[in-house]
C-alpha positions as CSV (number, residue, x, y, z in Angstrom):
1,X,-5.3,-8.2,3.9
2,X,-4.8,-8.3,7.9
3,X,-8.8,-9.2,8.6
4,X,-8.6,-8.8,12.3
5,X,-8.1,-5.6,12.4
6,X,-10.6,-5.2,10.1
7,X,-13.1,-6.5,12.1
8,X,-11.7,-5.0,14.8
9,X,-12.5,-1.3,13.6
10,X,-16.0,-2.5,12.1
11,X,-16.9,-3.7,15.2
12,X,-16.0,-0.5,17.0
13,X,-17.6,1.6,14.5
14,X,-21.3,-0.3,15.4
15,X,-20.6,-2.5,11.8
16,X,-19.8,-5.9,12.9
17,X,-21.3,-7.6,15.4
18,X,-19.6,-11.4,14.6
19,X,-16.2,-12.9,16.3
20,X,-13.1,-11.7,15.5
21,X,-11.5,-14.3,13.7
22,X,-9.6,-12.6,10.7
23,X,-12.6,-15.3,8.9
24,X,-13.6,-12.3,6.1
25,X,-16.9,-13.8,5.2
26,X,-20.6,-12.7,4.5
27,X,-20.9,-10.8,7.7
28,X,-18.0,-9.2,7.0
29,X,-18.3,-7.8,3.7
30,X,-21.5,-6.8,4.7
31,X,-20.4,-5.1,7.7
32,X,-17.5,-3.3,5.2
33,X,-21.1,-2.1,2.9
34,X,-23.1,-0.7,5.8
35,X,-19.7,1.1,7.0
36,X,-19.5,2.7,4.1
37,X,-23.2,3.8,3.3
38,X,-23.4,4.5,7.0
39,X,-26.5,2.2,8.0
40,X,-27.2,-1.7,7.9
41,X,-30.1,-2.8,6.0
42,X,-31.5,-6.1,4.3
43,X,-29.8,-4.7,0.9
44,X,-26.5,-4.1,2.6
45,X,-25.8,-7.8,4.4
46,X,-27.7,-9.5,1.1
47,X,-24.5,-7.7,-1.0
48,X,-22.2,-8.9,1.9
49,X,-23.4,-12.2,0.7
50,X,-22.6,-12.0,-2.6
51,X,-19.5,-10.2,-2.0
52,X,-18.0,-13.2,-0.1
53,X,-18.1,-15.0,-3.3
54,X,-17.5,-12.8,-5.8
55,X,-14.4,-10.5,-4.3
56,X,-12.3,-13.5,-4.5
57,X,-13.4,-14.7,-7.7
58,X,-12.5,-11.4,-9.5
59,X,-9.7,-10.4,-6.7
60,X,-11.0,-7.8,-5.3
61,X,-9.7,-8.4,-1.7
62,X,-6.6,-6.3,-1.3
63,X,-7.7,-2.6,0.9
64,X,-7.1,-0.7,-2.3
65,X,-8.5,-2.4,-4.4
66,X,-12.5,-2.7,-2.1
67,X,-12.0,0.8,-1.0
68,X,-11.7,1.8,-4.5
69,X,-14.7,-0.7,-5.6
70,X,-17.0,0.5,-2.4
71,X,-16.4,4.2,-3.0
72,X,-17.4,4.3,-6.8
73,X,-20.1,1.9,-5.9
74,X,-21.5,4.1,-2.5
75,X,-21.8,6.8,-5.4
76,X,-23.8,4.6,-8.0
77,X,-26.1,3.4,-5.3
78,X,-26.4,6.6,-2.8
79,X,-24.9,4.7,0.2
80,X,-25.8,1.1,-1.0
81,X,-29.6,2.1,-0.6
82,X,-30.6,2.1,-3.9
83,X,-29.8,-0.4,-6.6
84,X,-32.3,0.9,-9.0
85,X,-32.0,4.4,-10.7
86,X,-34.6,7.0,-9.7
87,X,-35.7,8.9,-12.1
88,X,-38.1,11.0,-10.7
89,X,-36.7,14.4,-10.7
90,X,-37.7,17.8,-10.2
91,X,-37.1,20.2,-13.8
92,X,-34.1,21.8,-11.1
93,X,-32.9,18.4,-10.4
94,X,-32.5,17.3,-14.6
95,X,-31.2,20.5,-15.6
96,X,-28.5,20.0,-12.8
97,X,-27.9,16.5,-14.2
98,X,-28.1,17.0,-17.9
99,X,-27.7,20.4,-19.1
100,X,-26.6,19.9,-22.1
101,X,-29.5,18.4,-23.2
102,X,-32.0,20.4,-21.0
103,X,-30.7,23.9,-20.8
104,X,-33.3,25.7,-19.2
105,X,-36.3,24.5,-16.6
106,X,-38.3,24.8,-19.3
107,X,-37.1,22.3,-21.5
108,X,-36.9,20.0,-18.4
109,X,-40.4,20.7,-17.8
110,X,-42.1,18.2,-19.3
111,X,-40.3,15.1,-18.2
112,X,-40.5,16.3,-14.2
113,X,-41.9,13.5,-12.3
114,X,-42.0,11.3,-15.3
115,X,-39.7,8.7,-15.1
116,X,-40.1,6.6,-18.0
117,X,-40.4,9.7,-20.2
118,X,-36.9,11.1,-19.1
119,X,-35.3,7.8,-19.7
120,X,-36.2,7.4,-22.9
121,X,-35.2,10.9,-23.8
122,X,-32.2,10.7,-22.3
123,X,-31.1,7.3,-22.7
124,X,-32.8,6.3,-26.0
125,X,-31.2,6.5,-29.6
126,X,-28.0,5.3,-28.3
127,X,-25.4,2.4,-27.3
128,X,-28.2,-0.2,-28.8
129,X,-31.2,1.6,-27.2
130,X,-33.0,1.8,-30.9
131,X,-36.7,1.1,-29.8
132,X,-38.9,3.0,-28.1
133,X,-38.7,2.1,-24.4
134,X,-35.4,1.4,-24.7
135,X,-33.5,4.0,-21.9
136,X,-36.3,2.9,-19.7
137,X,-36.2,-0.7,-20.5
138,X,-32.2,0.1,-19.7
139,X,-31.9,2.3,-17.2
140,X,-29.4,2.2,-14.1
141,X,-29.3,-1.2,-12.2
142,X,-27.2,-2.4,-9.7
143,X,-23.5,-1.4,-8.2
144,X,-22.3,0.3,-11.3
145,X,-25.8,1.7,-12.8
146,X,-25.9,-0.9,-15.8
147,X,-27.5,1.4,-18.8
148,X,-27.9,1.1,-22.2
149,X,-28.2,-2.4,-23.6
150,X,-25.1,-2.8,-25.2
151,X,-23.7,-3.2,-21.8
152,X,-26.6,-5.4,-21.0
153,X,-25.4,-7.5,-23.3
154,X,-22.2,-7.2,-22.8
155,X,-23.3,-8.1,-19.2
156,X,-25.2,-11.3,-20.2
157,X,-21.7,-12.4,-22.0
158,X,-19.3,-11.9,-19.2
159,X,-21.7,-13.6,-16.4
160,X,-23.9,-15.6,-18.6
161,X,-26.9,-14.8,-17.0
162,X,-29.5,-13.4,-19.6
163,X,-30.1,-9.6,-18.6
164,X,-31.0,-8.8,-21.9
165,X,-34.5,-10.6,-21.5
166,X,-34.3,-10.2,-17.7
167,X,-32.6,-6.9,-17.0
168,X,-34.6,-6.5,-13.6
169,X,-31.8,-9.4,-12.1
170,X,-29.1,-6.4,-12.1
171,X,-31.3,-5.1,-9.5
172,X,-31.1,-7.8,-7.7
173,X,-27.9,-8.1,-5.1
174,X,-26.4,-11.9,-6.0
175,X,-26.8,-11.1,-9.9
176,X,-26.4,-6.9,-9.2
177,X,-22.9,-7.5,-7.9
178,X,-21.9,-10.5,-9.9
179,X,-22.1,-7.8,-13.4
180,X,-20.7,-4.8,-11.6
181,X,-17.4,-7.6,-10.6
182,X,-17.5,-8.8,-14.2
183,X,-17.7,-5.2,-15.6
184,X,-14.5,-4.0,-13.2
185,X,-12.7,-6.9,-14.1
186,X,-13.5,-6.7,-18.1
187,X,-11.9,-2.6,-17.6
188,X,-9.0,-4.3,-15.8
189,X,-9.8,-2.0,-12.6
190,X,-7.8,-3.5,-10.3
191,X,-4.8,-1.4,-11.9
192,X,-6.4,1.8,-11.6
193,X,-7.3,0.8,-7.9
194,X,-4.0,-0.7,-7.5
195,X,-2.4,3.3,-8.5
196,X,-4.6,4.7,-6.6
197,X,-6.2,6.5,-8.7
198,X,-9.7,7.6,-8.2
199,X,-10.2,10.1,-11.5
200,X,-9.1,6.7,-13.5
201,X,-11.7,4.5,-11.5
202,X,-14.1,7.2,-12.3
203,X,-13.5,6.9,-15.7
204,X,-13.8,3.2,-15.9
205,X,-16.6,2.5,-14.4
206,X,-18.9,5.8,-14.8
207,X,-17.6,7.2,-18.6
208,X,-16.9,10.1,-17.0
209,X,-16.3,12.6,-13.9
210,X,-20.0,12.5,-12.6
211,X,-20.1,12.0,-8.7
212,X,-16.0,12.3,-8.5
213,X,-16.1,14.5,-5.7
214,X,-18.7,12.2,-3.7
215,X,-16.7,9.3,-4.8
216,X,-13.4,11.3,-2.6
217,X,-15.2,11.4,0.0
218,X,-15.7,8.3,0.6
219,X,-12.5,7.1,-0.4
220,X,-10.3,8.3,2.9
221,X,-13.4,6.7,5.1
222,X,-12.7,3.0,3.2
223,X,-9.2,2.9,3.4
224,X,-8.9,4.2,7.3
225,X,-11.6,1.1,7.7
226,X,-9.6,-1.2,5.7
227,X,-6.1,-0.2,6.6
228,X,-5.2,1.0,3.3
């Protein structure tokens, strides 16, 4: 990748504030996550951090390949805000989300507003969540939404950090963006981003279609930035 010009359109986009050196480090990367979520914040440079040692580790350093990464990941954390999922929705908002298992308001009704309650119903009985507090214990974490412990522990294999007894870390930036790297690189995603092909990444990382449309949105934004 050409990182002057990188830096170049960071800095002229209000993202990157550091000397244009073509020297793609911390401040960087985490100018490259605030351009993407569209604000600078503690959670976005501490991820620049972390990115400047683990992008090269699992190459992810070409423009395809960390506009595809940052667009699917902008989705799973709403703009690199959030690395924690929120379940605290209104009945609307989990009929929207689930339907097929809450096809009316009023079978959404009674986990509105209760968190733990929802992930456990939705979540639970499932991909080794087999006690109770399971889907909560499990819930979303970190750049790709880590769920269901059967990833957590596929997680704790790949990095060999113990989020099985810890699964909080995943929250956290450093060890957040260390599983969602291992995870892309145990699905072989580079070769998805390397096609260009944003249903595939999708797939890959999410199981599914959900947030596709959000996820092409970002998309064009990255690989203008990028040079792509």
């Amino acid at each position: 990748m050409d990182t002057k010009p990188v830096q170049l359109r960071l800095q002229a986009a209000g993202h990157y504030s550091g000397r244009i050196d073509g020297d793609f480090g911390p401040l960087s990367y985490g100018g490259l996550f605030s351009y993407a979520g569209g604000a600078a914040s503690a959670l976005t440079r501490d991820l620049g951090k972390a990115a400047a040692e683990m992008f090269p580790r699992y190459a992810i350093v070409a423009p395809l390949r960390l506009a595809h990464a940052l667009a699917r990941w902008a989705v799973e954390t709403r703009g690199f805000r959030f690395m924690e999922e929120d379940l605290n929705y209104s009945a609307k908002r989990i009929v929207e989300v689930w339907p097929s298992r809450f096809p009316t308001i009023a079978a959404a009704q009674p986990y509105a507003g209760k968190p733990q309650a929802l992930a456990n119903k939705v979540y639970g009985g499932r991909y080794g969540n087999d006690n109770v507090n399971d889907g909560w214990i499990h819930r979303g974490r970190g750049p790709t939404q880590l769920t269901f412990e059967d990833n957590y522990r596929q997680a704790k294999a790949l990095t060999g950090i113990d989020v099985v007894a810890k699964p909080d870390l995943v929250s956290e930036p450093h060890t957040g963006l260390l599983v969602a790297c291992a995870y892309w690189d145990a699905r072989k995603i580079n070769a998805a981003a390397d096609r260009d092909d944003v249903a595939a990444v999708c797939r890959l990382v999410q199981g599914g279609t959900g947030g596709l449309a959000e996820q092409k949105a970002y998309l064009p934004k990255l690989k203008k930035v990028l040079g792509a």
